[in-house]
Each structure stands twice: as structure tokens, then as C-alpha cells.
PDB file of N, CA, C and O in Angstrom, chain B, residues numbered from 101:
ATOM      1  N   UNK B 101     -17.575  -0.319 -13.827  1.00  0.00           N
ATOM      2  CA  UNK B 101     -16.492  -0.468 -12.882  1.00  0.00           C
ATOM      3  C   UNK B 101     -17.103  -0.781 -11.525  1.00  0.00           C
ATOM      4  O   UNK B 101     -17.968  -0.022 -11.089  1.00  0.00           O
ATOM      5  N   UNK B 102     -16.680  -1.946 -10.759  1.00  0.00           N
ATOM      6  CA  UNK B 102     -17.325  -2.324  -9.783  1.00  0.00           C
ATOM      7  C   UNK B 102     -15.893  -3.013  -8.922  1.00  0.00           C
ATOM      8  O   UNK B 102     -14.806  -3.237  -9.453  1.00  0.00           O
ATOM      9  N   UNK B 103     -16.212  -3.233  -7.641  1.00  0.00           N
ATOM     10  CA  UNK B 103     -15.771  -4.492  -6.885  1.00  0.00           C
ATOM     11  C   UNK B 103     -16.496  -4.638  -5.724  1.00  0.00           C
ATOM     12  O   UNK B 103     -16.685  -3.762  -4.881  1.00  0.00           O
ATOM     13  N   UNK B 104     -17.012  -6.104  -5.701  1.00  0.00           N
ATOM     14  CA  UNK B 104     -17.520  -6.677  -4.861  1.00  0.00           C
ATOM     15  C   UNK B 104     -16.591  -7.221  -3.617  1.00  0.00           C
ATOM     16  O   UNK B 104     -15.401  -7.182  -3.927  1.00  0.00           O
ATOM     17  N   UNK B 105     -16.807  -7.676  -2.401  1.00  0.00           N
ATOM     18  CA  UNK B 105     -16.102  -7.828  -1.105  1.00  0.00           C
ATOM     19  C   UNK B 105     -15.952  -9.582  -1.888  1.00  0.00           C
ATOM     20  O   UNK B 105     -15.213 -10.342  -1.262  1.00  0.00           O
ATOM     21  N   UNK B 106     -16.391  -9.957  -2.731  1.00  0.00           N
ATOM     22  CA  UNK B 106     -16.165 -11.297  -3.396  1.00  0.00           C
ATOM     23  C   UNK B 106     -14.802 -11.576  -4.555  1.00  0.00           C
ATOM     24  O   UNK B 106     -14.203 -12.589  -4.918  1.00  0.00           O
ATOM     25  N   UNK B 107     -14.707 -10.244  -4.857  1.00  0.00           N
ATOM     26  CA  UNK B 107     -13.103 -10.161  -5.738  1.00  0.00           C
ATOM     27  C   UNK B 107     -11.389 -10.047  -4.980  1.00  0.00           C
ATOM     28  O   UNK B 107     -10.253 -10.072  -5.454  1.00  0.00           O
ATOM     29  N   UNK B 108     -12.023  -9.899  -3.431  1.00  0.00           N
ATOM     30  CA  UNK B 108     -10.660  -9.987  -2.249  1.00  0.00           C
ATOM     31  C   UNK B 108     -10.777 -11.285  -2.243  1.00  0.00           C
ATOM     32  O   UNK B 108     -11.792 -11.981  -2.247  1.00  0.00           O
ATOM     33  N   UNK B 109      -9.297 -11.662  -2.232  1.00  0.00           N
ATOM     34  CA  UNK B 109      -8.911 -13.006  -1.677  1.00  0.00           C
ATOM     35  C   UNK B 109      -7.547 -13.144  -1.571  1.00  0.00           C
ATOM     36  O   UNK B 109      -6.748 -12.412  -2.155  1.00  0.00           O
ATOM     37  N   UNK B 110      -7.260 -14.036  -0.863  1.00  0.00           N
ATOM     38  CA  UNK B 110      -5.879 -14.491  -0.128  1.00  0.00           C
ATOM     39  C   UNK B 110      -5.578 -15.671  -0.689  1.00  0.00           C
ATOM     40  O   UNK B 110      -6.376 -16.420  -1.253  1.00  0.00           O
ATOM     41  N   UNK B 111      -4.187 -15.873  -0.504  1.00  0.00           N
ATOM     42  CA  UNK B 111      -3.729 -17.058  -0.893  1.00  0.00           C
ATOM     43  C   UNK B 111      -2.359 -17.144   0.227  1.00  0.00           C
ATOM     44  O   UNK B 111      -1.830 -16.187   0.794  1.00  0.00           O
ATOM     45  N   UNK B 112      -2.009 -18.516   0.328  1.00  0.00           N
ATOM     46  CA  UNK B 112      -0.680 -18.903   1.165  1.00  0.00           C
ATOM     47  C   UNK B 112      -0.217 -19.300   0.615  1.00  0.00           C
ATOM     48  O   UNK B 112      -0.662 -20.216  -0.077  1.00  0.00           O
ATOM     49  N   UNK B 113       1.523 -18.682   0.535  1.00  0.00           N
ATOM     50  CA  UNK B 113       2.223 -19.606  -0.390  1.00  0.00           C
ATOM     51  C   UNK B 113       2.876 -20.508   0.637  1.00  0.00           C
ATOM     52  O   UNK B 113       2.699 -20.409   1.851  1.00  0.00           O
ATOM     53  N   UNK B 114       3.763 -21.531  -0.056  1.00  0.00           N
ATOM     54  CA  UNK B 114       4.311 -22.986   1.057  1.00  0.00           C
ATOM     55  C   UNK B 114       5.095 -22.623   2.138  1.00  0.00           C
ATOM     56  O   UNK B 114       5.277 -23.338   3.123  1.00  0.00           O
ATOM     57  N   UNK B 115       5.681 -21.240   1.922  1.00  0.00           N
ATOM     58  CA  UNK B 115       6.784 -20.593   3.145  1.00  0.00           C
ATOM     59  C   UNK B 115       5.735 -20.110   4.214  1.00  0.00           C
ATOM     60  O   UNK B 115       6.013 -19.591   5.294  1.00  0.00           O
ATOM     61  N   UNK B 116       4.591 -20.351   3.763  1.00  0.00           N
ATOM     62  CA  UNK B 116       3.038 -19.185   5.019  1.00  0.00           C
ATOM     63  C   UNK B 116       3.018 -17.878   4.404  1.00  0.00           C
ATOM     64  O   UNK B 116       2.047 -17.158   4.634  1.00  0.00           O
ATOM     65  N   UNK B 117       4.062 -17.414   3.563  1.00  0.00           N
ATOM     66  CA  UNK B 117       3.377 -15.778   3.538  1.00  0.00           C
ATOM     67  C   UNK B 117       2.127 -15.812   3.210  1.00  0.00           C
ATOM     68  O   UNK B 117       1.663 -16.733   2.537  1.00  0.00           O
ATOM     69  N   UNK B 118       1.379 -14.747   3.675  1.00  0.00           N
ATOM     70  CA  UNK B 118      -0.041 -14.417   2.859  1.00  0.00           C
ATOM     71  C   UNK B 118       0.069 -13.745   1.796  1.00  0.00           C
ATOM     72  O   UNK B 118       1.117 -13.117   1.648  1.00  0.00           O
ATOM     73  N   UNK B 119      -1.113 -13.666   0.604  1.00  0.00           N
ATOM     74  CA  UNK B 119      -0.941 -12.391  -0.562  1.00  0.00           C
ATOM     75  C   UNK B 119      -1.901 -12.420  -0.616  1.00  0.00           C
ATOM     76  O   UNK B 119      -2.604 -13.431  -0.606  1.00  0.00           O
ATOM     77  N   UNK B 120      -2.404 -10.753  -0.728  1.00  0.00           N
ATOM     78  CA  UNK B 120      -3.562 -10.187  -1.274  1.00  0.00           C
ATOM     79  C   UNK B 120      -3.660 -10.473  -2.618  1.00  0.00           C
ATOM     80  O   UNK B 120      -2.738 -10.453  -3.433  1.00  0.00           O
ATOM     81  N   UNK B 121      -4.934 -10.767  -2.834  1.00  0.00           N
ATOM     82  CA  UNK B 121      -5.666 -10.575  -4.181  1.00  0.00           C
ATOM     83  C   UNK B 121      -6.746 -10.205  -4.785  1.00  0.00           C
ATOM     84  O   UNK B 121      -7.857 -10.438  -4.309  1.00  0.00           O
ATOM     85  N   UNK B 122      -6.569  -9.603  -5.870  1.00  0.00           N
ATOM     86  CA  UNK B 122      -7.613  -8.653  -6.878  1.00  0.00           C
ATOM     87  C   UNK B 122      -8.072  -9.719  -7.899  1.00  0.00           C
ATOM     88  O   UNK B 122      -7.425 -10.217  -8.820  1.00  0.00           O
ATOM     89  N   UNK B 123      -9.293  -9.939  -7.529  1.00  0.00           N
ATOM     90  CA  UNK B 123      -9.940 -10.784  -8.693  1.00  0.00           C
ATOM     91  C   UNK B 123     -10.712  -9.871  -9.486  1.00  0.00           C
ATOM     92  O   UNK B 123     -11.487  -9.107  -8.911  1.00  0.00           O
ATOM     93  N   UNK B 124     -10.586  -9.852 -10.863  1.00  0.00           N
ATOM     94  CA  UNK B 124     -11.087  -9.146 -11.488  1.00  0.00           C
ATOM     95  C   UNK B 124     -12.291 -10.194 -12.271  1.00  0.00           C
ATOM     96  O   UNK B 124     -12.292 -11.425 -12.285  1.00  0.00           O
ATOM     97  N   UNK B 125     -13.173  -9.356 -12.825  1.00  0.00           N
ATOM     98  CA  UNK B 125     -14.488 -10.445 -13.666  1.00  0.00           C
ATOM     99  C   UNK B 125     -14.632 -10.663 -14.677  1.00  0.00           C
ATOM    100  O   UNK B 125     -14.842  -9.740 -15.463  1.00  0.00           O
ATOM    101  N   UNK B 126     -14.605 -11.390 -14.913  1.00  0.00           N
ATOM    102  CA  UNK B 126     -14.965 -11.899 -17.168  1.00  0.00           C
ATOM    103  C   UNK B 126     -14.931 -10.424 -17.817  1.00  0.00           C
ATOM    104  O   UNK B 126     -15.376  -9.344 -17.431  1.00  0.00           O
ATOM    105  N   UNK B 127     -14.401 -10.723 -18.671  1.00  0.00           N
ATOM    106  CA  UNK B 127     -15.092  -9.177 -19.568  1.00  0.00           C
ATOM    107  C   UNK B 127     -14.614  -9.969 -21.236  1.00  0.00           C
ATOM    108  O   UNK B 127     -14.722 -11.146 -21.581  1.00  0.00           O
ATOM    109  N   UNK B 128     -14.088  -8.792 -21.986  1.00  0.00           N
ATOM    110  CA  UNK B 128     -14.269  -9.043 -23.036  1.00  0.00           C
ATOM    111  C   UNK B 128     -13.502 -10.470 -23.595  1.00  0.00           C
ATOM    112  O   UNK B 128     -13.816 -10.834 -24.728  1.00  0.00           O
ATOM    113  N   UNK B 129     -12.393 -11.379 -22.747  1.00  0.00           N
ATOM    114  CA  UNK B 129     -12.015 -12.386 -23.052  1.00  0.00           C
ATOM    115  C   UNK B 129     -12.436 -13.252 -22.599  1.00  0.00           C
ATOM    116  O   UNK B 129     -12.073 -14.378 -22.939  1.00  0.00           O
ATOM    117  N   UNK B 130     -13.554 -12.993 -21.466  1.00  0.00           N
ATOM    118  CA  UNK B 130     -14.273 -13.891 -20.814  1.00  0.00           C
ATOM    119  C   UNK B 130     -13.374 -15.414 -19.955  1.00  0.00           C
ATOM    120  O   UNK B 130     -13.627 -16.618 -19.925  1.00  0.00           O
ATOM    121  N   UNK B 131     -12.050 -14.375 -19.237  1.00  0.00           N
ATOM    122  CA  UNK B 131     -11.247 -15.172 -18.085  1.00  0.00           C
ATOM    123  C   UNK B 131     -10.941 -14.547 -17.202  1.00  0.00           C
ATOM    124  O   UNK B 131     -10.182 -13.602 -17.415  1.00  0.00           O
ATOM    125  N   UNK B 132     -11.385 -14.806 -15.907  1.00  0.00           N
ATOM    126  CA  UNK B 132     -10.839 -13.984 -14.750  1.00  0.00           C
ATOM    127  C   UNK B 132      -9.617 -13.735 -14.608  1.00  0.00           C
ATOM    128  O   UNK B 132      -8.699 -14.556 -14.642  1.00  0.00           O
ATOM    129  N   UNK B 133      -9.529 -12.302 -14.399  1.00  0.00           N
ATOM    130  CA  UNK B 133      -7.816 -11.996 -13.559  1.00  0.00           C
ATOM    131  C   UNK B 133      -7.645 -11.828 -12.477  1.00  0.00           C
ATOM    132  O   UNK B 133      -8.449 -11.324 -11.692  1.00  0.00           O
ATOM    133  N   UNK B 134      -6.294 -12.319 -12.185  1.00  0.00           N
ATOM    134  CA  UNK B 134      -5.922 -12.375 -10.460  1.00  0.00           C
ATOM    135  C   UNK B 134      -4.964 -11.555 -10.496  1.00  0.00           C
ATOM    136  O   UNK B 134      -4.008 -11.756 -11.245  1.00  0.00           O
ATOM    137  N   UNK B 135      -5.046 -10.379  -9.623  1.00  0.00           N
ATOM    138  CA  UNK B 135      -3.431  -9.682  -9.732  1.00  0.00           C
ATOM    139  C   UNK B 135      -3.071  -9.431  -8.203  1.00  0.00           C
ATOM    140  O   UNK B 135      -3.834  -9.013  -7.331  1.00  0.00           O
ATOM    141  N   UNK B 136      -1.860  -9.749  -8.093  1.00  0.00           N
ATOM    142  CA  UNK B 136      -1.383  -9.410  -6.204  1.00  0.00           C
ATOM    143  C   UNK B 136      -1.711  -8.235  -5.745  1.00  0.00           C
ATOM    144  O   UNK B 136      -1.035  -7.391  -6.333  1.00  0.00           O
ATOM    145  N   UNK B 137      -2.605  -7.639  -4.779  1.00  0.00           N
ATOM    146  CA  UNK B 137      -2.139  -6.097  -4.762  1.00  0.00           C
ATOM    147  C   UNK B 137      -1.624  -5.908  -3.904  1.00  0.00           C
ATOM    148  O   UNK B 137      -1.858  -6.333  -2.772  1.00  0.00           O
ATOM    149  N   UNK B 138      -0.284  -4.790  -4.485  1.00  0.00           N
ATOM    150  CA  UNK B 138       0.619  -4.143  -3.118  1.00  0.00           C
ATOM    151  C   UNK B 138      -0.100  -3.879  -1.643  1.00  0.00           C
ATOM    152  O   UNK B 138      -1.315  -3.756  -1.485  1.00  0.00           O
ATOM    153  N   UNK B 139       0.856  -3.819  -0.648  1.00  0.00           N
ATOM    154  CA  UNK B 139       0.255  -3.868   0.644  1.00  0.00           C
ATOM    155  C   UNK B 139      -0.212  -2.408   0.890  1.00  0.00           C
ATOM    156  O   UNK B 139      -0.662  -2.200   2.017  1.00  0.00           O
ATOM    157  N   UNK B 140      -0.195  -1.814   0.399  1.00  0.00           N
ATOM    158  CA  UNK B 140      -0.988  -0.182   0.665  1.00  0.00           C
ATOM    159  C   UNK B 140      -2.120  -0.497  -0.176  1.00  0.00           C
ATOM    160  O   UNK B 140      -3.159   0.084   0.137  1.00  0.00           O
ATOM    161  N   UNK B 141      -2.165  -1.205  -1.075  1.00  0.00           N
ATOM    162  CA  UNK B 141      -4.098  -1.232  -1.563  1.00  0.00           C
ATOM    163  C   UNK B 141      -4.893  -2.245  -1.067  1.00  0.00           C
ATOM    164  O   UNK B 141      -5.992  -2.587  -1.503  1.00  0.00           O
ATOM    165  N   UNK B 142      -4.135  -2.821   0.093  1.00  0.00           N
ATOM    166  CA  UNK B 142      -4.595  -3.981   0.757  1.00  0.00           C
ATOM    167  C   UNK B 142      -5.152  -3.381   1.841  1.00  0.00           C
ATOM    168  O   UNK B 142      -6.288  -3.557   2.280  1.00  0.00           O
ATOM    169  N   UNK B 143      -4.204  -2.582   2.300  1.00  0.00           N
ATOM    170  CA  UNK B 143      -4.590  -1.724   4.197  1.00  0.00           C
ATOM    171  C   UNK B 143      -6.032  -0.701   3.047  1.00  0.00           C
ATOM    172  O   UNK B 143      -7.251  -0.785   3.194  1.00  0.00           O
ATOM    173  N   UNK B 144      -5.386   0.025   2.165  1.00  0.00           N
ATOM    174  CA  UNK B 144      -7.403   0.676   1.842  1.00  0.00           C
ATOM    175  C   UNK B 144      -8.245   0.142   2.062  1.00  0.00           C
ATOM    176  O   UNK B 144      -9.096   0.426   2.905  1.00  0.00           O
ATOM    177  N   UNK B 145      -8.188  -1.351   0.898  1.00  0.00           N
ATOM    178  CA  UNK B 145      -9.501  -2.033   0.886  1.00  0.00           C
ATOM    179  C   UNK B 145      -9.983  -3.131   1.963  1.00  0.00           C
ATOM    180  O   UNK B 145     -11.010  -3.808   2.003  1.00  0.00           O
ATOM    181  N   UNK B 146      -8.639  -3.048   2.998  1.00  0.00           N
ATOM    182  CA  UNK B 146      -9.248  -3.911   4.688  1.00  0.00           C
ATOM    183  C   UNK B 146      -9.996  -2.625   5.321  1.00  0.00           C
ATOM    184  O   UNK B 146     -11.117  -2.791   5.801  1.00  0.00           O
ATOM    185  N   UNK B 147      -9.257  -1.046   5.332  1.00  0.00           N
ATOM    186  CA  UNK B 147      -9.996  -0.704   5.927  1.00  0.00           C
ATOM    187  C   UNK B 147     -11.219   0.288   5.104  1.00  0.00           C
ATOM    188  O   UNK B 147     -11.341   1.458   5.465  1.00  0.00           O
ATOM    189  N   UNK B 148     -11.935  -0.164   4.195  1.00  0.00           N
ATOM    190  CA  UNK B 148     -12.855   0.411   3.984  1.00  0.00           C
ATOM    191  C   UNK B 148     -13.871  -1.010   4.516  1.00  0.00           C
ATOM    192  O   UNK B 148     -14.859  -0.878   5.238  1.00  0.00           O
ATOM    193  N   UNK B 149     -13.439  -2.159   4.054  1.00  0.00           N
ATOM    194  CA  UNK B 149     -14.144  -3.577   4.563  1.00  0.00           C
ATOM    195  C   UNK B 149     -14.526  -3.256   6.080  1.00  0.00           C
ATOM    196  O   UNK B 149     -15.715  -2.972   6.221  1.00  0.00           O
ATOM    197  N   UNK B 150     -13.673  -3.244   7.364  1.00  0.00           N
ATOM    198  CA  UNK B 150     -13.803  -3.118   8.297  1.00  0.00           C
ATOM    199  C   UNK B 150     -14.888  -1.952   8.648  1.00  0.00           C
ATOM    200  O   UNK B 150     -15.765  -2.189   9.479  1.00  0.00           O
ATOM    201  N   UNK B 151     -14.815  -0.808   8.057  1.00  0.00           N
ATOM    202  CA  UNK B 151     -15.821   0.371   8.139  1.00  0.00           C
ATOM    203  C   UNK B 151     -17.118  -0.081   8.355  1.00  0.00           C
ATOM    204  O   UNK B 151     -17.879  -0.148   9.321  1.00  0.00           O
ATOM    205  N   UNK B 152     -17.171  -0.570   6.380  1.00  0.00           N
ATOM    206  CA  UNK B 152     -18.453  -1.196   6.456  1.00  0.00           C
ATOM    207  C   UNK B 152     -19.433  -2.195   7.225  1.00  0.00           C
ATOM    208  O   UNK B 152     -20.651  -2.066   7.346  1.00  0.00           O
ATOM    209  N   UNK B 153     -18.478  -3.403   7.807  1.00  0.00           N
ATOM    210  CA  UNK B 153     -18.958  -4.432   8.714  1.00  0.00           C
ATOM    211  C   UNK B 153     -18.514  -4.185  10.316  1.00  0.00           C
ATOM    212  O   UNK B 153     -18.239  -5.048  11.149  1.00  0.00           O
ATOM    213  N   UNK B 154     -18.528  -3.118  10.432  1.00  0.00           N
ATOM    214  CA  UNK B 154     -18.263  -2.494  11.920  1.00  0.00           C
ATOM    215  C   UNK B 154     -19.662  -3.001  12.252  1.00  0.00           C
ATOM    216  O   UNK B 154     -19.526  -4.069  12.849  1.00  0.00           O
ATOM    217  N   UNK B 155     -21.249  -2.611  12.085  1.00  0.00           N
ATOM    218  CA  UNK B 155     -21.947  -2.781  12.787  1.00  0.00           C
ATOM    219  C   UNK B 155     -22.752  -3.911  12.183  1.00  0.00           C
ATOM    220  O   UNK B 155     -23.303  -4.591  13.048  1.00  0.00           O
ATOM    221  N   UNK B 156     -23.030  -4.400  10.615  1.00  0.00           N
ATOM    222  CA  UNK B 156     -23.493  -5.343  10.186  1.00  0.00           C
ATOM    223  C   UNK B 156     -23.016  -6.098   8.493  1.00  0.00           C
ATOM    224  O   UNK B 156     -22.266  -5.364   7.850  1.00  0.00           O
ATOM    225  N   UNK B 157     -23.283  -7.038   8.008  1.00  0.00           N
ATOM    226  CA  UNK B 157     -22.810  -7.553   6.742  1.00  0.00           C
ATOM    227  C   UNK B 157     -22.651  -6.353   6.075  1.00  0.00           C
ATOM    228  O   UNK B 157     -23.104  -5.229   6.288  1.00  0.00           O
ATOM    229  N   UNK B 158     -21.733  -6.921   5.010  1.00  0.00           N
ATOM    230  CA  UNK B 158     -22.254  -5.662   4.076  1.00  0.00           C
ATOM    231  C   UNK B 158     -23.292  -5.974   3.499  1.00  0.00           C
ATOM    232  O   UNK B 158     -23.544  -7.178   3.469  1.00  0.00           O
ATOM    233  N   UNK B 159     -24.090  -5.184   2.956  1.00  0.00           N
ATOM    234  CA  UNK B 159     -25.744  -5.409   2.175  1.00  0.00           C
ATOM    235  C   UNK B 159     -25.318  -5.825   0.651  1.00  0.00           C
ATOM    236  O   UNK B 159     -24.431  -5.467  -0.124  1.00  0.00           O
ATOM    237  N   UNK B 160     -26.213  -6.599   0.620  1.00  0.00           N
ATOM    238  CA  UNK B 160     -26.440  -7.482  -1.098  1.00  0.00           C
ATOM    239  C   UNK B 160     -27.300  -5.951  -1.991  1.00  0.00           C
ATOM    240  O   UNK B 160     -28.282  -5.256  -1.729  1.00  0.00           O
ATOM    241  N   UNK B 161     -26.347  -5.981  -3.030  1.00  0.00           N
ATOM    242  CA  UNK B 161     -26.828  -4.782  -3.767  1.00  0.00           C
ATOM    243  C   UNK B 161     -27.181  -5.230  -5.146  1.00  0.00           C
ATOM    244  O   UNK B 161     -26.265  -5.895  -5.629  1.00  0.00           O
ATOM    245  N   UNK B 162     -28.216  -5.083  -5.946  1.00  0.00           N
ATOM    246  CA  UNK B 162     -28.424  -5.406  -7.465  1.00  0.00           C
ATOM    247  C   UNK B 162     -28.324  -4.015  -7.843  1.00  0.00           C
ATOM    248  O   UNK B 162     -28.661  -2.925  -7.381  1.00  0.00           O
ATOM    249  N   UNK B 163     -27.364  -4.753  -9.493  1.00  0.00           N
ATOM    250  CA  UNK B 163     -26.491  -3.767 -10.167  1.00  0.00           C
ATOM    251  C   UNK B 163     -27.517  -3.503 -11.574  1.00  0.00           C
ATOM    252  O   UNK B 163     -28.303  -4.358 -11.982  1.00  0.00           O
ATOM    253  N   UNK B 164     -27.379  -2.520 -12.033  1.00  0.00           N
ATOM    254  CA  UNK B 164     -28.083  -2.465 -13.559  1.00  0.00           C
ATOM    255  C   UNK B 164     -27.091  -2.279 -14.575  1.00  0.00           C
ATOM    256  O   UNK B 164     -26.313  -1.334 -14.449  1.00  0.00           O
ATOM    257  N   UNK B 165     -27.005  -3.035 -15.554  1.00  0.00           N
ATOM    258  CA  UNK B 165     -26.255  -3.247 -16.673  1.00  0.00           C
ATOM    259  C   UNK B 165     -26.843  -2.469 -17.696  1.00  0.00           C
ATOM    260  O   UNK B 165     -27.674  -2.926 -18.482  1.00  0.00           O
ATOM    261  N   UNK B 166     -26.468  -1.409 -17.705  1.00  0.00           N
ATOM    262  CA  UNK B 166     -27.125  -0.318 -19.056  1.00  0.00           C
ATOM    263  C   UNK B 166     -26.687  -0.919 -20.593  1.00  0.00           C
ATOM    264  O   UNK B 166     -27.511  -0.779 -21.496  1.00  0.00           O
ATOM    265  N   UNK B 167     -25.558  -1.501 -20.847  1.00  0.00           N
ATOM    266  CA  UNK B 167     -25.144  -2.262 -21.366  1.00  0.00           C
ATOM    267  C   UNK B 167     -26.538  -3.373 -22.303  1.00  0.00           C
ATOM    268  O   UNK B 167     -27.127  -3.267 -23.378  1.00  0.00           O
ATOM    269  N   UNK B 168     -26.556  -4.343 -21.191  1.00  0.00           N
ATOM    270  CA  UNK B 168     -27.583  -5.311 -21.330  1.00  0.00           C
ATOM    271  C   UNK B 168     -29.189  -4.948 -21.191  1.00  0.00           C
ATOM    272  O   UNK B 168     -30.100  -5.492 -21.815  1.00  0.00           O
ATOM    273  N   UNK B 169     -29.296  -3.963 -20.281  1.00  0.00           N
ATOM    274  CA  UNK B 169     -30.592  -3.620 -19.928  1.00  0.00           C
ATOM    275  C   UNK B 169     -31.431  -4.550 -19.655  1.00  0.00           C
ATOM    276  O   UNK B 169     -32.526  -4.855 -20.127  1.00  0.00           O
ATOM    277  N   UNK B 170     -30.199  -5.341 -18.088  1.00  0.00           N
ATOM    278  CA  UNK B 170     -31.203  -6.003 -17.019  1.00  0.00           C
ATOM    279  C   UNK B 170     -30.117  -5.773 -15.752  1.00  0.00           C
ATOM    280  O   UNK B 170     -28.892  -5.675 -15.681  1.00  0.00           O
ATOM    281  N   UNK B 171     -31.438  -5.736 -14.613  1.00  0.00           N
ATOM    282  CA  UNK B 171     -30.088  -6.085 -13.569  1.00  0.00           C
ATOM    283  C   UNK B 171     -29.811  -7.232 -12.817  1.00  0.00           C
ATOM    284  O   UNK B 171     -30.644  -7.979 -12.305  1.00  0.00           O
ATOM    285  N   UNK B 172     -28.201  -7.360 -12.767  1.00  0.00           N
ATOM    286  CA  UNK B 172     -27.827  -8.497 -11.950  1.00  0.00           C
ATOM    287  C   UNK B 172     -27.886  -8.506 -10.767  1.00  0.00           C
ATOM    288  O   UNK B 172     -28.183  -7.558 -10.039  1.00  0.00           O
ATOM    289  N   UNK B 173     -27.473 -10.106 -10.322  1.00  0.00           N
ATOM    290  CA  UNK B 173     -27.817 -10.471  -9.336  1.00  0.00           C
ATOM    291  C   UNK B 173     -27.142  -9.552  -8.046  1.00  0.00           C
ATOM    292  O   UNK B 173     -26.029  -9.028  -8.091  1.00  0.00           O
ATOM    293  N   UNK B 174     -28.008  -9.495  -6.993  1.00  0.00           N
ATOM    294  CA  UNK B 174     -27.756  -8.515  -5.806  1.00  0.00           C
ATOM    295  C   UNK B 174     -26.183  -9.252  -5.667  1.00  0.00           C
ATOM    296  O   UNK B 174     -26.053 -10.406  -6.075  1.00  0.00           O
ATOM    297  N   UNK B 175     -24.944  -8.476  -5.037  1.00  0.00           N
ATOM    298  CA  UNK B 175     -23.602  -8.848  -4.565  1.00  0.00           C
ATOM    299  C   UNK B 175     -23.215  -7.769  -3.459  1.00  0.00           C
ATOM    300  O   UNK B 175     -23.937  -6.792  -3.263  1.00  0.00           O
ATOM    301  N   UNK B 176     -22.423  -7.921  -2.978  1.00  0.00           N
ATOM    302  CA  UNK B 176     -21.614  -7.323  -1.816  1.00  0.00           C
ATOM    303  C   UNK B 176     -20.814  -6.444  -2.184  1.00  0.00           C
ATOM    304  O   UNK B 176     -19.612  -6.678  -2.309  1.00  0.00           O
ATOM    305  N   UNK B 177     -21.369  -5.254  -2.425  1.00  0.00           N
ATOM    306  CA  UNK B 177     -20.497  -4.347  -3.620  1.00  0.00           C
ATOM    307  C   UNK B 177     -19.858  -3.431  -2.720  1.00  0.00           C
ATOM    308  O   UNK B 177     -20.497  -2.744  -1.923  1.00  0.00           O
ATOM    309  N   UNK B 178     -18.555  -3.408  -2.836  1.00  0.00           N
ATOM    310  CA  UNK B 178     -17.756  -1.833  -1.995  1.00  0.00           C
ATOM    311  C   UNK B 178     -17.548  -0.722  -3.275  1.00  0.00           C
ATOM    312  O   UNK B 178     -17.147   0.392  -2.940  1.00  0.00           O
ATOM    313  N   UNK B 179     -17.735  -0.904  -4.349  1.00  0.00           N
ATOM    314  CA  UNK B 179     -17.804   0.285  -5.354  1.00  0.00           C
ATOM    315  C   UNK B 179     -18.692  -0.076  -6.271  1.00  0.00           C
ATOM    316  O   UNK B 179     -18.961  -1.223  -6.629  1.00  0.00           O
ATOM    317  N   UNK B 180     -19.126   0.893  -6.633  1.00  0.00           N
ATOM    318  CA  UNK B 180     -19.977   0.665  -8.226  1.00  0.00           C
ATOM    319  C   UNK B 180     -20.192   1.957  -8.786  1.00  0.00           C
ATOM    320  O   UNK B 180     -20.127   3.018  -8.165  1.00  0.00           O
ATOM    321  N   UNK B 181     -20.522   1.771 -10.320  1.00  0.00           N
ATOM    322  CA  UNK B 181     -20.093   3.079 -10.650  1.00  0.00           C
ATOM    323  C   UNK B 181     -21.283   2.281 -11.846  1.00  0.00           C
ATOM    324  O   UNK B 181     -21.649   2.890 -12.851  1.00  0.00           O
TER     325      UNK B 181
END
């Protein structure tokens, strides 16, 4: 269980609203999911973002896949587990 500051994203629809989005990563069907998230898991994950890049990037982190038993490539991780 992970998310990287690379799975937030926005989209505009043609009226201008903005929408948050949850990109989720390949897994067992091997197709990304996009799901809207409500505006209270949007204000969390802006302000845990903002926390973090208050004084610099967030740091590139390599993950270990116990799974595979290698680790991937360093990412911009706000959770990992």
C-alpha cells in the first residue's frame, strides 16, 4: 500500500470545475484506476503535500518489493507501508 505525490491529479471539466484525482497503479489487472476523491480527502492529501514541501521537494524514496525481492525505482512517496 503506497501513494506517491505522482497518483494526485486534476482534471478540468468544459464548465472549469476542477476534480481531484486518485490514480491508483497496475496491480493484478494490470490497468490504472482513476477515482474522483471527495473534497475532504482532497483538503488531507493538499494538506499533508503542503507540510511536506513547506521547506523543500518531497524526497525520492526507493521502495522494496518483498513480493519480488527487488527494489523499485526511488518516487515521491507520501505513504508506504
Amino acid at each position: 500500500m503506497e501513494l506517491a505525490h505522482t497518483g494526485i491529479r486534476q482534471y478540468e471539466r468544459p464548465n472549469g470545475e476542477m476534480i481531484a484525482l486518485l490514480v491508483i497503479a497496475p496491480s493484478k489487472t494490470d490497468r490504472e484506476r482513476v477515482i474522483p476523491m471527495p473534497a475532504e480527502l482532497f483538503h488531507v492529501i493538499a494538506t499533508i503535500v503542503l507540510r511536506q514541501t513547506a521547506h523543500d521537494p518531497i524526497p525520492l524514496v526507493p521502495r522494496y518489493d518483498g513480493h519480488d525481492r527487488k527494489w523499485a525505482a526511488p518516487m515521491p512517496h507520501l505513504f508506504q507501508r
